[in-house]
Biotite code that builds the C-alpha atoms (Angstrom):
import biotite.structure as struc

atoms = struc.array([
    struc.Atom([85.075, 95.320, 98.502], chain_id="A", res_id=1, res_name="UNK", atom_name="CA", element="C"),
    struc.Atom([83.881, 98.550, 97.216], chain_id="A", res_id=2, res_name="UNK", atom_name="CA", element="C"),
    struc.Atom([81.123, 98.303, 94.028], chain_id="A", res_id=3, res_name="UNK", atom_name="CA", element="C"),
    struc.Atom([81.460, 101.625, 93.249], chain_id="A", res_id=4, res_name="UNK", atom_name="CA", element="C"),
    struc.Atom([80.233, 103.488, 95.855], chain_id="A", res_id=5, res_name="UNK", atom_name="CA", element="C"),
    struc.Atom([79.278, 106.693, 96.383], chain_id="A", res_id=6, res_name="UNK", atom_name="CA", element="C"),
    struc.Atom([79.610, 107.587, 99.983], chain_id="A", res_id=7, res_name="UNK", atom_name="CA", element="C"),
    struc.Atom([83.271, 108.272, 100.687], chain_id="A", res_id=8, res_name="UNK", atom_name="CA", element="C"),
    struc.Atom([84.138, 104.663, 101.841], chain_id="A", res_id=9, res_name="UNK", atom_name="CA", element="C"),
    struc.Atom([87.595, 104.738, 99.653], chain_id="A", res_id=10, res_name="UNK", atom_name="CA", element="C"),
    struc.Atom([89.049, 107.686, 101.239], chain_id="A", res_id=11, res_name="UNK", atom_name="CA", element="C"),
    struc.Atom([87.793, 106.805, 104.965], chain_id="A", res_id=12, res_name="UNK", atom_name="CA", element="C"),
    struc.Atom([89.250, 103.311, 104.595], chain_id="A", res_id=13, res_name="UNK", atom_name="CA", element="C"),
    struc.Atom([92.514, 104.515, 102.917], chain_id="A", res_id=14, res_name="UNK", atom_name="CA", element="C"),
    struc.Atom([92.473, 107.360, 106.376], chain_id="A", res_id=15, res_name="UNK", atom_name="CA", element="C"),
    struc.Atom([92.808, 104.614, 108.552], chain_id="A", res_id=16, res_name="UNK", atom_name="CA", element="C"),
    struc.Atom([96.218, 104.181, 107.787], chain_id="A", res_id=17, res_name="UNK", atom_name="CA", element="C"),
    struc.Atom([96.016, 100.193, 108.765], chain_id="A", res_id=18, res_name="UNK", atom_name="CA", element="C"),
    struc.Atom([98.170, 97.968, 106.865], chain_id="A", res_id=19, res_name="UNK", atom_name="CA", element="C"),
    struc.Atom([95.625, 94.861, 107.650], chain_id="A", res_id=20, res_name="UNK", atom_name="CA", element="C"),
    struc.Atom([92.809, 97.032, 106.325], chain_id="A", res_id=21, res_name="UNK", atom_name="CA", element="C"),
    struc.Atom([92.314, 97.513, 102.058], chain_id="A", res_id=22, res_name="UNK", atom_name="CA", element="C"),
    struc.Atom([89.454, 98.571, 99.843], chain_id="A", res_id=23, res_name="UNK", atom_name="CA", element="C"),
    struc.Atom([89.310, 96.992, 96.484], chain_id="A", res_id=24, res_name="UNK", atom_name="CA", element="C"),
    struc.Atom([87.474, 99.078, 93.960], chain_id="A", res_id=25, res_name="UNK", atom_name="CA", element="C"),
    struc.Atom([85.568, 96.954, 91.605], chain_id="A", res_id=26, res_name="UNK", atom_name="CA", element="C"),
    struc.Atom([85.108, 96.834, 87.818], chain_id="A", res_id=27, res_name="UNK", atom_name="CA", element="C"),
    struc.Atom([82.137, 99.362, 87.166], chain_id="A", res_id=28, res_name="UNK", atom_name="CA", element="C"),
    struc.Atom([81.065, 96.775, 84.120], chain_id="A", res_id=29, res_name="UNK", atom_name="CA", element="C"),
    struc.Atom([80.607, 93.815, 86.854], chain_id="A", res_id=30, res_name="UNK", atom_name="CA", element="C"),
    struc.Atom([78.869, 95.468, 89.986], chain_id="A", res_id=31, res_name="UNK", atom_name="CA", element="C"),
    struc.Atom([76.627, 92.840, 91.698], chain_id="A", res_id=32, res_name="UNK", atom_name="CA", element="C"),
    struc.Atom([76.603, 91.760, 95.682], chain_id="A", res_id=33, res_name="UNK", atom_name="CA", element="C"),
    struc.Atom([77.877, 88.051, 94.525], chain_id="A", res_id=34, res_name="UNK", atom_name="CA", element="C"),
    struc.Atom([80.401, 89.031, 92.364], chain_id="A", res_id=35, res_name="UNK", atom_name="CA", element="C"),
    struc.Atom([81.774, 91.299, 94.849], chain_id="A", res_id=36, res_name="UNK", atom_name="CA", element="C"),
    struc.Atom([81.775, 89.073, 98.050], chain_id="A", res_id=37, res_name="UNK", atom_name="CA", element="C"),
    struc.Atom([83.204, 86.170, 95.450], chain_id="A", res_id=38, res_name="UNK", atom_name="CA", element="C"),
    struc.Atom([86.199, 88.505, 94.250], chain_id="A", res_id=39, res_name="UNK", atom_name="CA", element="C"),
    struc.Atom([86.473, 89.553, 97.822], chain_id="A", res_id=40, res_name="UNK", atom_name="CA", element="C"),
    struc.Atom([87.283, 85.767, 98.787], chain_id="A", res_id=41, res_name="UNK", atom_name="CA", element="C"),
    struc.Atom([89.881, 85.804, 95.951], chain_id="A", res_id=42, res_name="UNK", atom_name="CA", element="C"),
    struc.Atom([91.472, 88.708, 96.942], chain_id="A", res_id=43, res_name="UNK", atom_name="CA", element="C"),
    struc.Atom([91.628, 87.648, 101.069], chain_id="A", res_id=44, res_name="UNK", atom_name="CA", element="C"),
    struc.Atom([95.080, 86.899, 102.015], chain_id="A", res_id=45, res_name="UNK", atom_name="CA", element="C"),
    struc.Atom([93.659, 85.342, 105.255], chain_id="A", res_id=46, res_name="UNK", atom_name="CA", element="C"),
    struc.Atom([93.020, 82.236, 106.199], chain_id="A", res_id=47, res_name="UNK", atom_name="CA", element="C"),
    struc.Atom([89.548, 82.411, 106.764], chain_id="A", res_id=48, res_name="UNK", atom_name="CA", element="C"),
    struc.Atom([87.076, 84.791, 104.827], chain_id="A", res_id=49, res_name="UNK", atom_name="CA", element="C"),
    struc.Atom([83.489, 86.626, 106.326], chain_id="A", res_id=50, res_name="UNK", atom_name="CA", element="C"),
    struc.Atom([80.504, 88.017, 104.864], chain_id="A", res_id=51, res_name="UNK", atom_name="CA", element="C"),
    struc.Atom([78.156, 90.188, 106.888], chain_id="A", res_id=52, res_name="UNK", atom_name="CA", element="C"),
    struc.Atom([75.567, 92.281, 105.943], chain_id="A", res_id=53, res_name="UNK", atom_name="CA", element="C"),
    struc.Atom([76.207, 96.315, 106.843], chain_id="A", res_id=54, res_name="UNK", atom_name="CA", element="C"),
    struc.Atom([72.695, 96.963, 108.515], chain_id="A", res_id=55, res_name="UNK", atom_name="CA", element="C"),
    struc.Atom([73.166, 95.481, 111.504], chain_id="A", res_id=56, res_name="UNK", atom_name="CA", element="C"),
    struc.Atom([70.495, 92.469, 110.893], chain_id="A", res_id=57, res_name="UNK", atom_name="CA", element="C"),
    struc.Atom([73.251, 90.131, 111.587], chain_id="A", res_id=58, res_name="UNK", atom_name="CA", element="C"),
    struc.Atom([75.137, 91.425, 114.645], chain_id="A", res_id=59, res_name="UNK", atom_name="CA", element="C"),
    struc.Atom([78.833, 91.818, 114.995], chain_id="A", res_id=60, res_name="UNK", atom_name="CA", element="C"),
    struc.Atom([79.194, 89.636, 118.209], chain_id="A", res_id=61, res_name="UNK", atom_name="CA", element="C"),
    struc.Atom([78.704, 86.509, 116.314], chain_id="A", res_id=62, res_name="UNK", atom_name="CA", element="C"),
    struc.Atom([81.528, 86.943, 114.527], chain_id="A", res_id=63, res_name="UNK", atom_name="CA", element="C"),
    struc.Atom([83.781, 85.829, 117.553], chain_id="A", res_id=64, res_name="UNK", atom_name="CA", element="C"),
    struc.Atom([81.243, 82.943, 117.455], chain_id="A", res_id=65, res_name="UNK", atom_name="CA", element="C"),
    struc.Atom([82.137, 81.878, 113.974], chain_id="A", res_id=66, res_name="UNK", atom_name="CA", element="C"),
    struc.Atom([86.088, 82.739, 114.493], chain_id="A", res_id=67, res_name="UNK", atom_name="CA", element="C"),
    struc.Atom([86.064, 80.263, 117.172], chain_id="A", res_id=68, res_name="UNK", atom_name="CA", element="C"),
    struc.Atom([84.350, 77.382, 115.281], chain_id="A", res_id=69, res_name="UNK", atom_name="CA", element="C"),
    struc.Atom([86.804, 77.654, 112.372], chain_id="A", res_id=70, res_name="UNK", atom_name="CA", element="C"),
    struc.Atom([89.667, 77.718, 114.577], chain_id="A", res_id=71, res_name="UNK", atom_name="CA", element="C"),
    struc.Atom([87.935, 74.358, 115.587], chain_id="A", res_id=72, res_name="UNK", atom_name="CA", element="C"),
    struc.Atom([88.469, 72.874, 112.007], chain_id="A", res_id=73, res_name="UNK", atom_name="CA", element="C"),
    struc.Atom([85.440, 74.262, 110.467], chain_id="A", res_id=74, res_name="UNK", atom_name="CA", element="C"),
    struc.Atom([85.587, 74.257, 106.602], chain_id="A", res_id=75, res_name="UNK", atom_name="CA", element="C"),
    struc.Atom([81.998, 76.405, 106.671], chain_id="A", res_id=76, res_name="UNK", atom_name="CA", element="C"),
    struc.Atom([80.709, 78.033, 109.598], chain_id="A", res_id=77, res_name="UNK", atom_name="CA", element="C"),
    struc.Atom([76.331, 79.631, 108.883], chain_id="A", res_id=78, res_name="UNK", atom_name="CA", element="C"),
    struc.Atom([75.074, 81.838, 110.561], chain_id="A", res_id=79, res_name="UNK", atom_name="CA", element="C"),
    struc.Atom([71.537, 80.556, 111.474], chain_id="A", res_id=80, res_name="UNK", atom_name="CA", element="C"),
    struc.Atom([68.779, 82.920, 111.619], chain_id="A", res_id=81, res_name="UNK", atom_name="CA", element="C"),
    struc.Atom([66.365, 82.087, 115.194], chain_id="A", res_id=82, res_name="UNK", atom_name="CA", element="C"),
    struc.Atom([63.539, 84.322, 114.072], chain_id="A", res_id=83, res_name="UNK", atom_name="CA", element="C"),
    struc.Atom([63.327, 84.980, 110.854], chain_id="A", res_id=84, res_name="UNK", atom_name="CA", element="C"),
    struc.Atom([59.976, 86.757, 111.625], chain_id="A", res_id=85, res_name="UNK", atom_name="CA", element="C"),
    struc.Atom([61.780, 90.112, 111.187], chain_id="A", res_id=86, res_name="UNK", atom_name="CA", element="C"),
    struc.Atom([62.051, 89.505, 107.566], chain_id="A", res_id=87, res_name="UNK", atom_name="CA", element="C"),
    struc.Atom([57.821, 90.025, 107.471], chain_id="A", res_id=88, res_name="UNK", atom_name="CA", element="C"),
    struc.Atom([55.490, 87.338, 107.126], chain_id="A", res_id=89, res_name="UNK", atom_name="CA", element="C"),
    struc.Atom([55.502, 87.053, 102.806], chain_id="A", res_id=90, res_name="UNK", atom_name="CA", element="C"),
    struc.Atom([59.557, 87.275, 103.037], chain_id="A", res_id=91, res_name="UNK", atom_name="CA", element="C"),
    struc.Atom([59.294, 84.675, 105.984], chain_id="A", res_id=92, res_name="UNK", atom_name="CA", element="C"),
    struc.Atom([57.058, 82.174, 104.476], chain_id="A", res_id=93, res_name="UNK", atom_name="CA", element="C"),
    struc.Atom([59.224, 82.421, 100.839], chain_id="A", res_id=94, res_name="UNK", atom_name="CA", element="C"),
    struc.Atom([62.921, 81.984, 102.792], chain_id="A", res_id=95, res_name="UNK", atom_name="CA", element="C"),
    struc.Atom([61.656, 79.109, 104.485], chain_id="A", res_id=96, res_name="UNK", atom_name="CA", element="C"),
    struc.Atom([59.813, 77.345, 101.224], chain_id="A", res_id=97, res_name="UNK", atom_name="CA", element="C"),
    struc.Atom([63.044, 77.948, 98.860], chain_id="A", res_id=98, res_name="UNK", atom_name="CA", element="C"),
    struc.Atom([65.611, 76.797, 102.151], chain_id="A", res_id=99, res_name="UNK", atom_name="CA", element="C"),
    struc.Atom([63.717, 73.488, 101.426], chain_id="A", res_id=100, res_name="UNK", atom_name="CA", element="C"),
    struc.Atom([63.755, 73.636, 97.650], chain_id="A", res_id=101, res_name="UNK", atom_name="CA", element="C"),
    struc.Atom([67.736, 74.708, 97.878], chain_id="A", res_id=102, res_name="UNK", atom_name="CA", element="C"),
    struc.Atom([68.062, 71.914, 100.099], chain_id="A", res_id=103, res_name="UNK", atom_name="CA", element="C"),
    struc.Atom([66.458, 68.823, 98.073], chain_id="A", res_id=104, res_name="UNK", atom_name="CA", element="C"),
    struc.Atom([68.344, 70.473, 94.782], chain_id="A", res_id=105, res_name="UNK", atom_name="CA", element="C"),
    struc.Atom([71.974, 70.187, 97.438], chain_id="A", res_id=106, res_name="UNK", atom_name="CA", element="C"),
    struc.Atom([70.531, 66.406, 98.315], chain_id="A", res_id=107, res_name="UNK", atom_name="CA", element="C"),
    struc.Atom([70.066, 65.256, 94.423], chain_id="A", res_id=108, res_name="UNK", atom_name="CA", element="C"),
    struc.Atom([73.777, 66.249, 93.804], chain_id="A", res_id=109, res_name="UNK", atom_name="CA", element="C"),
    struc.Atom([74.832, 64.815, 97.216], chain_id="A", res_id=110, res_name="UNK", atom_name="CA", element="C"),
    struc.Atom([76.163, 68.283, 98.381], chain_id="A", res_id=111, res_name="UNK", atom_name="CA", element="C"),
    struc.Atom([76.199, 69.059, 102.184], chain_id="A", res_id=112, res_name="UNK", atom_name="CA", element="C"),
    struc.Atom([72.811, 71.005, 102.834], chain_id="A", res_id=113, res_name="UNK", atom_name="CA", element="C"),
    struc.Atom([72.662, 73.774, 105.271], chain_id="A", res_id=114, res_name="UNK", atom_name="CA", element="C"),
    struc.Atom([69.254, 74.848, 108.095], chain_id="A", res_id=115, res_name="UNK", atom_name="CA", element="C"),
    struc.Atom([69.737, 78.534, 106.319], chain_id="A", res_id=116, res_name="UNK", atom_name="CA", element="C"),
    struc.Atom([70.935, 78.461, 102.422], chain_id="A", res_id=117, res_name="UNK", atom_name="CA", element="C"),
    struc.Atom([69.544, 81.888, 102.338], chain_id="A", res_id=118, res_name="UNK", atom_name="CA", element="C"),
    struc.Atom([71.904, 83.327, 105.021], chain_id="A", res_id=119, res_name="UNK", atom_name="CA", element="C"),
    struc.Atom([74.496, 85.837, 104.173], chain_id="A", res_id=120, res_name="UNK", atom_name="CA", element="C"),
    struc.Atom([76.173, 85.505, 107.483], chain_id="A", res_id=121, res_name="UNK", atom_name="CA", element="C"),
    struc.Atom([78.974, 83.228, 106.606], chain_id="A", res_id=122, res_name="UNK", atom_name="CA", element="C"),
    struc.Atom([82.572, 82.266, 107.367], chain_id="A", res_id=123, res_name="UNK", atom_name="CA", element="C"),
    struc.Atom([84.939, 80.211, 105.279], chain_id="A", res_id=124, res_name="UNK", atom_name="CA", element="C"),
    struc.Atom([88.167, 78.770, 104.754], chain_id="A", res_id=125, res_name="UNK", atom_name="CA", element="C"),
    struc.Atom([89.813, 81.031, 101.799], chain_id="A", res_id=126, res_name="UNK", atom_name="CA", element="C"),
    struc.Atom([92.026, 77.908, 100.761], chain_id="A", res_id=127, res_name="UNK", atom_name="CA", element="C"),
    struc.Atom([89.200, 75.501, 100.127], chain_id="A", res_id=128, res_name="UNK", atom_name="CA", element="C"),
    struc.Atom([87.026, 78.003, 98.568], chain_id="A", res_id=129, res_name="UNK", atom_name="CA", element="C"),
    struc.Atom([89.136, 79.818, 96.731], chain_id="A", res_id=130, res_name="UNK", atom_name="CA", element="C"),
    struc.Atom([89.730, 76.887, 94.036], chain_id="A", res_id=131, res_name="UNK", atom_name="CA", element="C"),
    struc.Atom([86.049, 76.013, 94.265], chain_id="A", res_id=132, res_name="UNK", atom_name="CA", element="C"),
    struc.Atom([85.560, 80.016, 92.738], chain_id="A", res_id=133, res_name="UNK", atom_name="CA", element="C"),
    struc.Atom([88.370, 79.999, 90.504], chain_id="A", res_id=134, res_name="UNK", atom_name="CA", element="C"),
    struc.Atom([87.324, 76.424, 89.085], chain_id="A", res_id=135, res_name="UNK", atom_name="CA", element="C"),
    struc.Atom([83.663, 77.020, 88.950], chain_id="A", res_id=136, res_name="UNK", atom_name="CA", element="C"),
    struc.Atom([83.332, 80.818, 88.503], chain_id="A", res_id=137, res_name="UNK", atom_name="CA", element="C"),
    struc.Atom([81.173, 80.956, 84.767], chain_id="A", res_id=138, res_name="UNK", atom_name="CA", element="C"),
    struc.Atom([78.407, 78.714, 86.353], chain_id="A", res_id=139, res_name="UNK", atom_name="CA", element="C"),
    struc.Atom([78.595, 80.585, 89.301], chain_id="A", res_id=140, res_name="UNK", atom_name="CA", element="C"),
    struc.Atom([75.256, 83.196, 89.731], chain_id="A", res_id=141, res_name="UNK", atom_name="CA", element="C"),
    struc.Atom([77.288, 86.624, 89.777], chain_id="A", res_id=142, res_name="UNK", atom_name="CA", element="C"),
    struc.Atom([74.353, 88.659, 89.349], chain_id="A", res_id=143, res_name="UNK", atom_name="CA", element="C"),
    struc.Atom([72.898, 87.178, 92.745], chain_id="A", res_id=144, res_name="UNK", atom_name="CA", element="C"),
    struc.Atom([72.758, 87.166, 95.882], chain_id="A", res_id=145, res_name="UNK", atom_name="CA", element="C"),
    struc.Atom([73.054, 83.983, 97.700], chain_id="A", res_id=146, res_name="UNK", atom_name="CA", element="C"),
    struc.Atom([76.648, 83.196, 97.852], chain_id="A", res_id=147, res_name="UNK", atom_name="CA", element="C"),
    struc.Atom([76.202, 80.801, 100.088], chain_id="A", res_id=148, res_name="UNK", atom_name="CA", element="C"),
    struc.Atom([74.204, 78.488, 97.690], chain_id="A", res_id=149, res_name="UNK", atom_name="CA", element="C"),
    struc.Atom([76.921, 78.164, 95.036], chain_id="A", res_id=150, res_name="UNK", atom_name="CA", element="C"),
    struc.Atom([79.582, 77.918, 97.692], chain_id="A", res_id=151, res_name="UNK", atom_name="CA", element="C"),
    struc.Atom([77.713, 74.578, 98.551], chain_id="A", res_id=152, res_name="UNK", atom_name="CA", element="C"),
    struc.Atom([76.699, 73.829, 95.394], chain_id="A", res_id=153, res_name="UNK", atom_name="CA", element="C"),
    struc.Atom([80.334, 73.505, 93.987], chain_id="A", res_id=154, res_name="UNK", atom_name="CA", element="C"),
    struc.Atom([82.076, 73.209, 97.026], chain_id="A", res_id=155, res_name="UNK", atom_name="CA", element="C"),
    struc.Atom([83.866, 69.401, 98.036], chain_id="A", res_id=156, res_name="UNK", atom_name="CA", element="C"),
    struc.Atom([81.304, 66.852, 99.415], chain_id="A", res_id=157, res_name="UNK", atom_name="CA", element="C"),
    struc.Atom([83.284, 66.060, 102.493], chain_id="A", res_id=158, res_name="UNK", atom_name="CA", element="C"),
    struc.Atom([83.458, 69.618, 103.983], chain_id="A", res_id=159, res_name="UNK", atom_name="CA", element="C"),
    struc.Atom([82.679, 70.100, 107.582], chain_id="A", res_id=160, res_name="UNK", atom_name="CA", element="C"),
    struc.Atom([79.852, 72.694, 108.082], chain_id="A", res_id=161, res_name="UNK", atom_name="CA", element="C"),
    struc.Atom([79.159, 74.611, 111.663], chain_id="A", res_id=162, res_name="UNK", atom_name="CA", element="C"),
    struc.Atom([76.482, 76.449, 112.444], chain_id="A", res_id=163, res_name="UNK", atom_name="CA", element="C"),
    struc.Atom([76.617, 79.358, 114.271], chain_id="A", res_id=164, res_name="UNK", atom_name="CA", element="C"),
    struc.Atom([72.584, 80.386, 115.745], chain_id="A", res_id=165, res_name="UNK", atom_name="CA", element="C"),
    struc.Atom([72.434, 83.990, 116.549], chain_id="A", res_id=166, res_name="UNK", atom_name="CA", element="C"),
    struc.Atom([69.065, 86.456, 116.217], chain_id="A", res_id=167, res_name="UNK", atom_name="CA", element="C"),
    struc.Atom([68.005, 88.285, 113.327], chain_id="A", res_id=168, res_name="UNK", atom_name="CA", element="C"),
    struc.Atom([67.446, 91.896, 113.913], chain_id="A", res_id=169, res_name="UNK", atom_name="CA", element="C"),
    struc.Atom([65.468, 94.925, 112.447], chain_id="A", res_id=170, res_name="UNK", atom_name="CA", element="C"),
    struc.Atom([67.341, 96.492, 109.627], chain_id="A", res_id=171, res_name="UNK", atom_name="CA", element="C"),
    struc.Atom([68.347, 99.913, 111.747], chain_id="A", res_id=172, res_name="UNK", atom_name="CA", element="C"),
    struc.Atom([69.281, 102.016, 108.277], chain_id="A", res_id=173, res_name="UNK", atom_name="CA", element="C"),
    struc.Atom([68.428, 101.856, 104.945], chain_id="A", res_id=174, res_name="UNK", atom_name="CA", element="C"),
    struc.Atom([65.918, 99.721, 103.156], chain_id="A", res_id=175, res_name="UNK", atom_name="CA", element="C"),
    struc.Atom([65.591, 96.174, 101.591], chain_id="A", res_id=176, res_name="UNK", atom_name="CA", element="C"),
    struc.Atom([66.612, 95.458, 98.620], chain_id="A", res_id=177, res_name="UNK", atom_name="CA", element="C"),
    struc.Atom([64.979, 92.633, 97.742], chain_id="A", res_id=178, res_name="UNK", atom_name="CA", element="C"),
    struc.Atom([62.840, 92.794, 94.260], chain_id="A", res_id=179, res_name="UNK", atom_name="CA", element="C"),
    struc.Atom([62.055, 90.785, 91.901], chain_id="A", res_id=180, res_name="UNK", atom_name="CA", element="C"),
    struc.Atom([65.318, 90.103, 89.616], chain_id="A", res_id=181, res_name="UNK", atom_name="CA", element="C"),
    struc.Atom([66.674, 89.093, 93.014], chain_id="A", res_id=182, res_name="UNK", atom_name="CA", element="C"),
    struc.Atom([63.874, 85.831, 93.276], chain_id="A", res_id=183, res_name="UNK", atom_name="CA", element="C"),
    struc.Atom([64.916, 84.934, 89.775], chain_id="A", res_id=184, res_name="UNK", atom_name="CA", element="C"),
    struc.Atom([68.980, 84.716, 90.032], chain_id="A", res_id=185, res_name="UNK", atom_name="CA", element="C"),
    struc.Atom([68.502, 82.573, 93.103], chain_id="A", res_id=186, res_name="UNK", atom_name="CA", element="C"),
    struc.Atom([65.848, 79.951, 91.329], chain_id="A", res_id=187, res_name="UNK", atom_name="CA", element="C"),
    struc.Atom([68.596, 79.674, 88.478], chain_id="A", res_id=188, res_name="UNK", atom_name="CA", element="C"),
    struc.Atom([71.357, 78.685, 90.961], chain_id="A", res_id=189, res_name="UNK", atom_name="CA", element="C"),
    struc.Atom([68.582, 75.572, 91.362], chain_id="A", res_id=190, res_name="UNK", atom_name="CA", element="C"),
    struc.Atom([69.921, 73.811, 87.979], chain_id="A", res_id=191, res_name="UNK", atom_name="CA", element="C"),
    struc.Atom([66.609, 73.499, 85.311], chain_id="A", res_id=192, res_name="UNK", atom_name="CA", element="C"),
    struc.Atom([64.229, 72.921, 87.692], chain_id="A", res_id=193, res_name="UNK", atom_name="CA", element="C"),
    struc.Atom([65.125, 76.203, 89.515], chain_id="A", res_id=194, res_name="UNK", atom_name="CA", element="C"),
    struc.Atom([65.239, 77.998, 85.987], chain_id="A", res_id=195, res_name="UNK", atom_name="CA", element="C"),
    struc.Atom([61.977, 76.656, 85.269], chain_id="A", res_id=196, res_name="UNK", atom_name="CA", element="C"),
    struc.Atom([60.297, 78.264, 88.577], chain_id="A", res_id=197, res_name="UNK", atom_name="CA", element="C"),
    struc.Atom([62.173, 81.081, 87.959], chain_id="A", res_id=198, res_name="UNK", atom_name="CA", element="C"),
    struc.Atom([60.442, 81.816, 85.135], chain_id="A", res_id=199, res_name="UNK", atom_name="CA", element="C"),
    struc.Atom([57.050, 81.264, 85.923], chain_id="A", res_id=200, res_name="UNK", atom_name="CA", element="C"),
    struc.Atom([57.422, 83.679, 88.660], chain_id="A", res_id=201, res_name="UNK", atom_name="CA", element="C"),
    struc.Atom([59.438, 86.626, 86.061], chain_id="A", res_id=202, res_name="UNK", atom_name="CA", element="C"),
    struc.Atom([55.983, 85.735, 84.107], chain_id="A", res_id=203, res_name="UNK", atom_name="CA", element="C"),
    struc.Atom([53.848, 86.225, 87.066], chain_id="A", res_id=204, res_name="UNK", atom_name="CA", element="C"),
    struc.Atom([55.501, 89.547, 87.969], chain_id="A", res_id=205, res_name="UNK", atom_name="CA", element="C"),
    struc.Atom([56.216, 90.935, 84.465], chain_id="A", res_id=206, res_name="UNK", atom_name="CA", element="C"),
    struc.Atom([56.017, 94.537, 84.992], chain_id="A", res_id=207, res_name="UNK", atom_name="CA", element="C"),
    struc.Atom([58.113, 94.741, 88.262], chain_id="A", res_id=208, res_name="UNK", atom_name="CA", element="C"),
    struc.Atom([60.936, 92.339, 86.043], chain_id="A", res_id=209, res_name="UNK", atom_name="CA", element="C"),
    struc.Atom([61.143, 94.662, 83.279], chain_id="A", res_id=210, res_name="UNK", atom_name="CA", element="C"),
    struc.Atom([61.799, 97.302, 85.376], chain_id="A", res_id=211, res_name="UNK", atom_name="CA", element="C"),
    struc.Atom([64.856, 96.036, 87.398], chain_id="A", res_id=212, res_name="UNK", atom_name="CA", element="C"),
    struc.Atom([66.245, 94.727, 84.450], chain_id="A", res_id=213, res_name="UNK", atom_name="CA", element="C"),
    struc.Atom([66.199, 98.130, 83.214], chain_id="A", res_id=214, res_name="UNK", atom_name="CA", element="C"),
    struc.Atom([67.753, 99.580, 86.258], chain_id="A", res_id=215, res_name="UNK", atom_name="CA", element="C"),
])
């Protein structure tokens, strides 16, 4: 899934000349990392769908990992951060506080929970979740980031989840982008409760807010 990029991805992927391989190039008027990876789910003509993050945080070898436990009947196989102190002590202490708000929000509604809602290390089954998107897609965060929330949060109550530990690395290239904006979307995926937080923290941070929204 290409959101527009600007660094020749098109051409090199059209190069390759593989007929498994295709780059989708997405609607200028709906960029967004969720929107992508969600349209990039519709669009997979596999059975199984991944996500993985491009600077090497999450490494490639776990992959096979995750291949093998959906070939085992896996519905939903997470990748499960070890150390999460690569994220820095603030990012740390937040992932693990909203994990356990995500969680008890998954619990009221009797969803299946996950050790890592924050993780974007994920593999799916396209034909269970591809329904679940299709069905659910306007209440669906598409300016976020966690995927993996809404996939749980409107995905069947009986799925079987696997979880797939590996170790987080150092991002080798480029730099975070976590900001504000980004703390916000992922509160609202937390029904009125999560909306609520979300904006006592936009109130808290009011100058960094205004600014992302007008980036």
């Amino acid at each position: 899934m290409d959101d527009n990029s600007t660094d020749a991805s098109k051409s090199l992927i059209e190069g390759l000349g593989d007929p498994k391989t295709r780059i989708v190039v997405r609607d200028p008027a709906d960029s967004g990392l969720a929107a992508s990876v969600l349209q990039g789910i519709l669009e997979a003509e596999t059975d199984y769908f991944m996500t993985i993050d491009c600077d090497f945080q999450h490494p490639v070898e776990a992959l096979g990992r995750m291949y093998e436990e959906m070939e085992k009947g896996a519905d939903l196989c997470i990748g499960v951060r070890e150390d999460r102190f690569a994220l820095g002590f603030v990012r740390w202490a937040g992932s693990c506080a909203f994990n356990s708000f995500a969680n008890l929000y998954l619990l009221y509604h009797r969803k299946k929970m996950s050790r890592d809602v924050m993780s974007g290390l994920i593999a799916g089954r396209t034909d269970v979740f591809a329904p679940v998107i299709r069905d659910n897609k306007a209440g669906m965060e598409m300016k976020g980031w966690k995927v993996l929330l809404d996939l749980l949060k409107f995905g069947p109550k009986d799925i079987k989840i696997a979880n797939c530990r590996y170790k987080f690395g150092k991002r080798a290239a480029g730099e975070s982008h976590m900001r504000p904006i980004v703390v916000v979307t992922t509160f609202n995926q937390c029904g009125m409760v999560g909306r609520f937080l979300g904006r006592i923290y936009a109130k808290a941070r009011p100058d960094k807010e205004k600014a992302e929204k007008k980036e």
